[in-house]
C-alpha positions in Angstrom: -4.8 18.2 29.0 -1.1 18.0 30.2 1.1 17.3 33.0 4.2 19.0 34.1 6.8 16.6 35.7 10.2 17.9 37.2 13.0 15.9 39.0 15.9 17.4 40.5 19.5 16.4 38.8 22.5 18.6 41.1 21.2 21.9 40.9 19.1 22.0 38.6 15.8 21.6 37.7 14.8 18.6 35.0 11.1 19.4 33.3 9.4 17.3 30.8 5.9 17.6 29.7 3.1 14.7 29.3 0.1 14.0 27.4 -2.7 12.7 29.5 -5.4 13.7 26.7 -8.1 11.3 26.5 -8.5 11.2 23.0 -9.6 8.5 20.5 -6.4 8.3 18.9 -2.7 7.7 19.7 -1.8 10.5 17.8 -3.5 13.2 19.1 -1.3 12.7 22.1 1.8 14.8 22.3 5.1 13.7 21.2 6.8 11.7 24.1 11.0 12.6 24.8 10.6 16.4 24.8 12.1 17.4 28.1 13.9 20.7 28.8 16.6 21.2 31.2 15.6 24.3 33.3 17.0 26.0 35.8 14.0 27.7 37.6 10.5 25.8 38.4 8.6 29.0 37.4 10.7 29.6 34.2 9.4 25.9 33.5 6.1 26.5 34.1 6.4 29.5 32.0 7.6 27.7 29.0 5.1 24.7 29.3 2.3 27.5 29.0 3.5 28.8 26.2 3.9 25.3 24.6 0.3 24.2 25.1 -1.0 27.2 23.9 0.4 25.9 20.8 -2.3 24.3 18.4 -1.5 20.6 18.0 -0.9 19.2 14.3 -4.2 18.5 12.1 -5.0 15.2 11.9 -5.1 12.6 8.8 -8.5 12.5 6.9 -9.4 9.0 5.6 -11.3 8.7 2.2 -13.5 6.0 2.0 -15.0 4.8 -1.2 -18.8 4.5 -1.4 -19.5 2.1 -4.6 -23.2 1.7 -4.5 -23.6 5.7 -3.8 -21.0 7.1 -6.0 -19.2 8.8 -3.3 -16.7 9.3 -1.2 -16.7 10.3 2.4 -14.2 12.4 3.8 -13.4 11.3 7.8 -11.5 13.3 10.0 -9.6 11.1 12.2 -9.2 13.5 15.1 -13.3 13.8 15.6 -14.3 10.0 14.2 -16.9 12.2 11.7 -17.5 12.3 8.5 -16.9 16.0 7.9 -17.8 15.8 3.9 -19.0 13.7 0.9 -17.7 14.2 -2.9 -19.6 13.1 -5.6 -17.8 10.2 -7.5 -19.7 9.2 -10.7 -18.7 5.5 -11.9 -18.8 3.3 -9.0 -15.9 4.4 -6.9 -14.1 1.4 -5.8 -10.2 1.9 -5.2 -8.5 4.5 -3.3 -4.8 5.9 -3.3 -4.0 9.1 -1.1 -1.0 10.9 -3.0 1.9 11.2 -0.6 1.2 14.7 0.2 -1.8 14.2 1.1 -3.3 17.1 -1.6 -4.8 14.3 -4.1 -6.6 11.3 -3.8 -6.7 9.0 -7.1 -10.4 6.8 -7.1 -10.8 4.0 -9.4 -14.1 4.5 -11.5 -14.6 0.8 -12.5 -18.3 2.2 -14.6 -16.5 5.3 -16.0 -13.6 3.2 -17.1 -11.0 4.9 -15.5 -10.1 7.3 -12.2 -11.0 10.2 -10.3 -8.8 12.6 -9.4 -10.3 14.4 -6.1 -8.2 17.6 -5.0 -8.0 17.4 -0.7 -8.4 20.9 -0.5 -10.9 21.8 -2.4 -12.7 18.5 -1.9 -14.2 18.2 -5.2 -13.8 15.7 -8.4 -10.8 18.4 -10.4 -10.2 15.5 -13.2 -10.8 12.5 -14.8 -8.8 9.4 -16.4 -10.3 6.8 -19.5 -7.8 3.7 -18.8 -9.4 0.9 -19.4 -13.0 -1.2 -18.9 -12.3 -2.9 -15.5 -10.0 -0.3 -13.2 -10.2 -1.6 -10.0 -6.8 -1.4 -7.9 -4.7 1.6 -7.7 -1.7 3.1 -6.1 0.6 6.0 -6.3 4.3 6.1 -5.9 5.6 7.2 -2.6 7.2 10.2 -4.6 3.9 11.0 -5.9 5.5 11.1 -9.6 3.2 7.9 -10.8 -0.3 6.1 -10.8 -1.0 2.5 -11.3 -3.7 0.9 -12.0 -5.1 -2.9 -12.4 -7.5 -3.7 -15.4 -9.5 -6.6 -14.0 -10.5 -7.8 -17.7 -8.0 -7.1 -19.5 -4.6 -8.2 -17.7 -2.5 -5.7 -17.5 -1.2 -2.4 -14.6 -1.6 1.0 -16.7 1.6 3.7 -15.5 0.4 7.3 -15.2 2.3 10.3 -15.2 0.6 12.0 -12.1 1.2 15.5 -13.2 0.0 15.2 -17.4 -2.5 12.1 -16.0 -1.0 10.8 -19.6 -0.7 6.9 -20.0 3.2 6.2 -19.9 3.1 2.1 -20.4 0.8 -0.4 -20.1 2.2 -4.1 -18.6 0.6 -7.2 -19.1 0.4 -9.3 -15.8 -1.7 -12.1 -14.2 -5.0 -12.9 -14.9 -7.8 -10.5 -13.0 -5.0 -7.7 -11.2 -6.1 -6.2 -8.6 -4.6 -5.1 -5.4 -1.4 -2.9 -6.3 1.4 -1.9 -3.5 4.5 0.2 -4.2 7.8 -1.0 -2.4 9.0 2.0 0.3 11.7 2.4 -2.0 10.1 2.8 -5.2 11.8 0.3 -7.0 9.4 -2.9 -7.4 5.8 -2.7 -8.0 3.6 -5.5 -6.8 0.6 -6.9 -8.2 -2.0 -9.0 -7.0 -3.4 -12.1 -10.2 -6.5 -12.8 -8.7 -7.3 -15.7 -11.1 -3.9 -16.6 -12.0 -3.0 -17.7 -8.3 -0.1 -15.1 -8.1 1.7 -12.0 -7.6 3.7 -10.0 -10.7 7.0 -8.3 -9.2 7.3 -5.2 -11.5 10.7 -3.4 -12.0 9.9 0.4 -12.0 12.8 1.5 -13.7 12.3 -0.9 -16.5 8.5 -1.2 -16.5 8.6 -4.8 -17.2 7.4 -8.1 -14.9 10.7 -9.3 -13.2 9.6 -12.4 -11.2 6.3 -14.0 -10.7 5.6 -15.9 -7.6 2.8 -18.1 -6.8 0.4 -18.1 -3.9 -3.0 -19.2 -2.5 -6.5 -19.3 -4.0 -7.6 -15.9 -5.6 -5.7 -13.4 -3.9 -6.6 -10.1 -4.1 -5.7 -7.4 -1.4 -1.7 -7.1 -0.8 0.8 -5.0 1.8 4.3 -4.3 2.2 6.8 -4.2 5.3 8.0 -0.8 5.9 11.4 -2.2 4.9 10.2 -4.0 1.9 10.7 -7.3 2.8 8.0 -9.0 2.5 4.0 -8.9 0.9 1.7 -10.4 2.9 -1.5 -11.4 0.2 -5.1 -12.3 1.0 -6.5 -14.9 -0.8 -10.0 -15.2 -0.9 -11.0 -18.6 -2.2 -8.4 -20.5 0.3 -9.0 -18.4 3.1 -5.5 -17.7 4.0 -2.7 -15.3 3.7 0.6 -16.1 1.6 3.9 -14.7 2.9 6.2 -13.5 0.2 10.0 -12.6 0.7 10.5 -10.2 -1.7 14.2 -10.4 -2.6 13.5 -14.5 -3.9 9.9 -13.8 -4.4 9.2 -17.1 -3.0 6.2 -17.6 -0.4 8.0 -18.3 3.1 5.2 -19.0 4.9 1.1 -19.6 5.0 -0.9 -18.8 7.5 -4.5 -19.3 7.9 -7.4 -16.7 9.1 -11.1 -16.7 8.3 -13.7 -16.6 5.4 -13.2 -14.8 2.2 -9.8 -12.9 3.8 -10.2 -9.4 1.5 -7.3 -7.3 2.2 -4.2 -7.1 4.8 -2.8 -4.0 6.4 0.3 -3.5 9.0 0.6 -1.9 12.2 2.6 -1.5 15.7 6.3 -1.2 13.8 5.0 -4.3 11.1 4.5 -6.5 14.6 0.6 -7.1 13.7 -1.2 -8.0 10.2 -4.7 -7.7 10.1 -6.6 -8.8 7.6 -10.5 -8.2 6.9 -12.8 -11.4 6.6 -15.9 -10.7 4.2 -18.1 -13.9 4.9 -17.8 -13.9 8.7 -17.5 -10.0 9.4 -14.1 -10.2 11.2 -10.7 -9.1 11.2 -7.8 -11.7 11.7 -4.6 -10.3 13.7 -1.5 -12.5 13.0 1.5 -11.8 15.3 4.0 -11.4 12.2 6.8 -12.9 13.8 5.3 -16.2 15.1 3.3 -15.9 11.6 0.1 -17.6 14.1 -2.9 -16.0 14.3 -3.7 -14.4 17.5 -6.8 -13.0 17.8 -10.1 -12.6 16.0 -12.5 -8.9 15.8 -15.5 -8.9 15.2 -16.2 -5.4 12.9 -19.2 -5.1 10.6 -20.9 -6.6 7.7 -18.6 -7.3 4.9 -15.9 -6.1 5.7 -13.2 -5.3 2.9 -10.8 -1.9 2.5 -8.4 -1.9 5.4 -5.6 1.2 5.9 -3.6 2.2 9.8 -3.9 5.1 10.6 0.2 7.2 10.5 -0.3 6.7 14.1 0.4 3.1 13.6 -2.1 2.4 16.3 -5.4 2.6 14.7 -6.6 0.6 11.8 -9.7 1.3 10.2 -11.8 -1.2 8.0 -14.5 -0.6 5.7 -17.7 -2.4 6.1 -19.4 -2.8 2.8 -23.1 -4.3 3.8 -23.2 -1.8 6.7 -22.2 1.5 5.1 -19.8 1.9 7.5 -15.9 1.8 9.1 -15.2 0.2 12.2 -11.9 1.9 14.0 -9.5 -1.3 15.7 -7.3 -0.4 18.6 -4.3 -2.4 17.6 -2.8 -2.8 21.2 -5.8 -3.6 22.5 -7.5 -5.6 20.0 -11.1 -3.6 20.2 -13.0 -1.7 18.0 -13.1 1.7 19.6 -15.3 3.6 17.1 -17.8 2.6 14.1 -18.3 5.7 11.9 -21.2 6.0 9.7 -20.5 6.2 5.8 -22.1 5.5 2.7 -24.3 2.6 0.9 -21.0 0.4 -0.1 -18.4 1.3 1.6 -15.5 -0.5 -0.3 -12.3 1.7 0.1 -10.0 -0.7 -1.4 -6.4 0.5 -1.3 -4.1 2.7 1.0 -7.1 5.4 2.1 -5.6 7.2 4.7 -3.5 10.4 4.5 -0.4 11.2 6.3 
């Protein structure tokens, strides 16, 4: 529901209209700042009815990779339900949502390659041969390209998105696997999970640029929404590596818990979490006193991470327990657990816009 509140400025009357739903997510509330200057308290009224007869926006749906089940479930963020489940032959592993939202990309690490899943239709439309051990992928935030890591044999295959033709293959690091695409679209950045290090790619030219060392077998990587820095998990040393990206030289280590899987932003880049496999917990490092601040207890295994575009809500993938745990970043709570499939892995950016 909604409130009406009006002030008086002179002669006239000021009217702005509030959210008060109690929802599960931030983002289901209404836009705050829209405020009308009226003239006439009934004329106000008048115009907030009208407005909240208005259907609010659709929510993001989050597509979570079931491994062990060869599916995917389909969660609609408004409800916290699974509202469908596509068939994914090949052990579905990595996900990437296309910046529209209308395709999600799946790596297939048994079928040697990726899914393509149309939103709409909610069904498997295509499929990709890459390479034997596809494991991270991402998609361009223009939507034009698809990367992904090959685990055994060293290198980040480019796809054109709309031919799904192979444009280059680059060798990196030992054992890719987590991939993130700068906000700009100019670096690509890959996670060496044996080499102990992360490839800078330059998109234009396709080739490695700078290679920067970090902890122990890192695997899951994000990016500021400025680009400034990666922050990497690294498994074996149980700590995250700060990069700055323009030197590609770590700035800073800070450590969390066991087995640290994969890292994700939230509240304007203020808060990284990061997902603990051994100890089923999520680390939350204030990113400007690069400490750690708090620790969340989620499920079983915990590895995919993704915030929700409300910037708010973080959802984590719980692999022994088949299911996602919802984190209330302000908070610090889990506010939801949302039943899945056997495997839930969803390793990548999973959520839509």
């Amino acid at each position: 529901m909604f409130s009406l509140n009006c002030r008086r400025a002179g002669s006239r009357l000021v009217c702005g209209i509030r959210s008060i739903l109690g929802d599960r997510h931030a983002s289901s509330r209404l836009a705050s700042g829209i405020h009308t200057i009226l003239g006439d308290k009934a004329v106000a009224i008048g115009i907030a009815t009208a407005f909240l007869s208005t259907p609010l926006a659709a929510q993001p749906f989050a597509y979570i990779s079931n491994q062990l089940a060869d599916s995917v479930s389909v969660i609609d963020t408004a409800t916290g339900s699974v509202v469908d489940t596509i068939a994914v032959p090949g052990k579905p592993a990595g996900v990437a949502v296309a910046p529209d939202g209308n395709k999600v990309y799946v790596s297939t690490p048994e079928a040697k390659g990726f899914a393509v899943v149309d939103t709409k239709k909610r069904e498997v439309i295509g499929s990709v041969a890459v390479n034997d051990g596809t494991l991270g992928i991402a998609v361009s935030p223009d939507g034009k390209r698809i990367y992904v890591a090959d685990w055994y044999k060293n290198n980040v295959s480019v796809i054109d998105a709309d031919s799904l033709q192979i444009i280059k293959t680059i060798s990196v690091g030992e054992s890719p696997s987590g991939l993130v695409v700068s906000p700009d679209n100019r670096w690509l950045y890959v996670a060496n999970r044996i080499s102990n290090s992360v490839s800078q790619i330059d998109l234009k030219t396709l080739t490695v640029k700078k290679t920067a060392q970090v902890g122990t077998h890192p695997f899951g990587l994000t990016i500021d929404a400025r680009g400034e820095r990666i922050y990497v998990a690294n498994v074996k040393s149980d700590d995250v590596t700060v990069v700055e990206t323009a030197r590609m030289k770590p700035i800073a280590t800070v450590k969390v818990n066991m087995l640290p899987y994969a890292t994700a932003l939230a509240l304007n880049d203020s808060r990284l979490l990061v997902t603990n496999q051994d100890d089923g917990s999520v680390s939350v490092v204030d990113t400007e006193t690069l400490k750690e601040i708090a620790l969340i207890t989620v499920g079983t295994k915990p590895e995919g991470i993704s915030t929700h575009p409300d910037d708010r809500h973080v959802y984590v993938a719980n692999w022994f327990d088949g299911n996602v745990s919802v984190i209330d970043a302000r908070t610090l709570k889990v506010i939801d657990t949302i039943q899945t499939g056997e495997g839930s892995r969803a390793f990548g950016q999973f959520m839509g816009k």
